[in-house]
C-alpha angles and dihedrals in degrees: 000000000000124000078219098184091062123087120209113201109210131190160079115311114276097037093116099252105142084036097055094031088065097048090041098049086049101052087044090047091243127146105247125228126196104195093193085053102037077057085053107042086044088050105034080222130117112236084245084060104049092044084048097055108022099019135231091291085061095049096057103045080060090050093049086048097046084040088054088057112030084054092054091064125087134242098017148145117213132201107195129194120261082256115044101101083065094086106073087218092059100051086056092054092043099052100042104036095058156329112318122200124193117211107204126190134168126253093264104057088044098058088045087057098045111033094091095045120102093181087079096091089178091056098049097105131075099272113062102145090052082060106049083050085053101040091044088055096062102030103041092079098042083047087055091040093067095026116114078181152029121199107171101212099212118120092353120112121240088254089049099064097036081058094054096049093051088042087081132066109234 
């Protein structure tokens, strides 16, 4: 059964999801999570860091651990990492223990709102546009696996697309 009064923000990097999570847990009177900064703030390491040091293997066994948790909360907006959906558990917990929306942009705008972001340790290398492509290729269909909804961000304000999430009842 659904947690329905939690909202689980999906997607790429760059879609907007901590930015509109914030605004949207605000306006719907929710508490907001940032996975990829609760990870932070828990380790007192940055997510470069810890892929540095433990790889991406050992990130990720930390995300699936802090998703378990955080989705097990009530009355919440989540923002997940891009990668997230890749574990098979969380999209399990993602998909039964609340609404998941899934915030979808094109390469282009992808690679605008990341090129000057050197948070993004799976972009630091000379072909970021090669990886987005990639990385859009295996996790587009798991992100539309888990997804109740779909909002594509491009050309729709932040208030927009707030306005479409708490249009529905979930």
């Amino acid at each position: 059964m659904k947690l329905t009064s939690n909202i689980f923000l999906i997607g790429p990097m760059g879609t907007g999801k901590s930015t509109i999570g914030k605004k949207l847990a605000k306006k719907s009177l929710q508490q907001f999570y940032d996975c990829d900064h609760e990870i932070e703030d828990r380790t007192g390491a940055s997510i470069n860091l810890i892929f540095e040091i433990e790889g991406e293997e050992g990130f990720r066994k930390r995300e699936a651990q802090l998703l378990d948790e955080l989705t097990s909360m009530s009355n919440i907006v989540l923002a997940t990492g891009g990668g997230a959906v890749l574990n098979e558990e969380n999209r399990g917990y993602l998909s039964t223990r609340g609404f998941v929306v899934y915030l979808k942009s094109d390469i282009n705008q992808l690679l605008k709102r990341t090129s000057r972001d050197s948070k993004r340790p799976l972009l630091q290398n000379s072909e970021p546009e090669a990886v987005l492509r990639e990385l859009l290729e295996i996790r587009g269909p798991l992100y539309e696996e888990v997804a109740d909804m779909v909002i594509d961000t491009g050309g729709h304000s932040i208030n927009d697309i707030i306005a479409q999430i708490m249009s529905v009842e979930h």
